[in-house]
N, C-alpha and C positions, 0 to 999 in steps of 0.2 A: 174633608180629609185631604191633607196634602200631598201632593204628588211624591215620591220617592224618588230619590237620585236614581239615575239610569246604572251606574254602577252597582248600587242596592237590589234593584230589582232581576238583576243578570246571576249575581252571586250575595247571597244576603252575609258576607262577612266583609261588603264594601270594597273587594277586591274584583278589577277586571281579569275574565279570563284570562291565561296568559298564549300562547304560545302552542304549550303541550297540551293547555284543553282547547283550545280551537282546532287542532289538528285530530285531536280523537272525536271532535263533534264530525270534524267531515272523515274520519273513517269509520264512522257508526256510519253515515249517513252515502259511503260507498259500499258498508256492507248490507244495507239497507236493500239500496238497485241491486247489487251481486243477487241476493236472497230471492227479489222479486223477476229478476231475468231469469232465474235457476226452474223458479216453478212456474215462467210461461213456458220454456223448455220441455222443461217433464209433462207440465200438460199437452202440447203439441205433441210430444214423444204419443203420451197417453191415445190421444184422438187418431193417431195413425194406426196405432197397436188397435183400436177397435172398431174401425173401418174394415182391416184387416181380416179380424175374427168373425164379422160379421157377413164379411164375403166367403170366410170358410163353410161358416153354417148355411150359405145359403148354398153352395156348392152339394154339400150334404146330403140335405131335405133335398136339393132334386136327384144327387144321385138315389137314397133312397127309396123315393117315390117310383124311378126312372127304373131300378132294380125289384121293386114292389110288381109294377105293373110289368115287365118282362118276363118275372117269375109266373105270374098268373098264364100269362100266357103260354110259359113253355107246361108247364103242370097241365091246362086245358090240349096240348098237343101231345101232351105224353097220356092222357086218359084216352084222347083220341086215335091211337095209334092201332090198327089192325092187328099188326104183328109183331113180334119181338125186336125183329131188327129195326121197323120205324121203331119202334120204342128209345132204341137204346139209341137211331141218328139224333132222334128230337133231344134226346137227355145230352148227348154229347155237343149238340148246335149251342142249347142252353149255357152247356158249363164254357164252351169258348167265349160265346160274347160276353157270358159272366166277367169273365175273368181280362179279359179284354177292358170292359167297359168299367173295371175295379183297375187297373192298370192305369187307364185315361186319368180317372179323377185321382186319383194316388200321384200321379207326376203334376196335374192341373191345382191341386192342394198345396204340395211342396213349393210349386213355385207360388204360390201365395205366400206362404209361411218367411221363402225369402226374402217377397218384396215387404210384407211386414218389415222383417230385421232392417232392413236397407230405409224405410221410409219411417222406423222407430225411431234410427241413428241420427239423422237427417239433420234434427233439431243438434243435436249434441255437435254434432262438427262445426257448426256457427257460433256455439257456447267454448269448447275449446279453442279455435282459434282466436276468439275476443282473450280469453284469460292467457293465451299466450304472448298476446301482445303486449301484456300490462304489465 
């Protein structure tokens, strides 16, 4: 079989591209990279956003645990109490470091949640600047 003219084979009505379809081939082929930079962005976005949440959860489980076994303990000092007034000091030591130590991780969480937002962004500020320059 004989080979076909290069012109044939490019566009089969024998016509070279011209002009306006070479310039739409390379902007298919910058909206191509645009598409493929966009979602290593968003997945770096992504990867930060669950680093993030994964440091929340683990914040969590040990305040939980941490508030589990403190509770045990004030409960075992409050069955323990002679009198009414230890009773009511052990319940009130309790409800301070409670409430203290819900305090810590509530401000120790938030700032996580920030540096989430901040290391979500990260990626996006490298993608804006590049599309601003173009």
């Amino acid at each position: 079989m004989p080979l076909e003219p290069e012109a044939k084979r490019i566009n089969p009505s024998g016509c070279m591209p011209d002009a306006k379809g070479i310039k739409m081939f390379e902007n298919f082929e910058n909206l191509q990279k645009i598409g493929k930079d966009n979602v290593d962005v968003a997945l770096k976005s992504f990867g930060a956003a669950s680093k993030g949440i994964q440091a929340i959860a683990s914040e969590v489980a040990d305040f939980q645990k941490k508030s589990f076994e403190e509770g045990s303990a004030a409960l075992e000092k409050l069955f323990g109490a002679k009198t009414l007034d230890k009773a009511f000091e052990a319940q009130t030591e309790y409800y301070k470091a409670a409430y203290e130590g819900f305090v810590s991780k509530a401000t120790k969480i938030g700032e996580i949640y920030a540096d989430i937002a901040k290391e979500s962004y990260k990626p996006f500020e490298g993608a804006v600047v590049k599309a601003t320059k173009q």
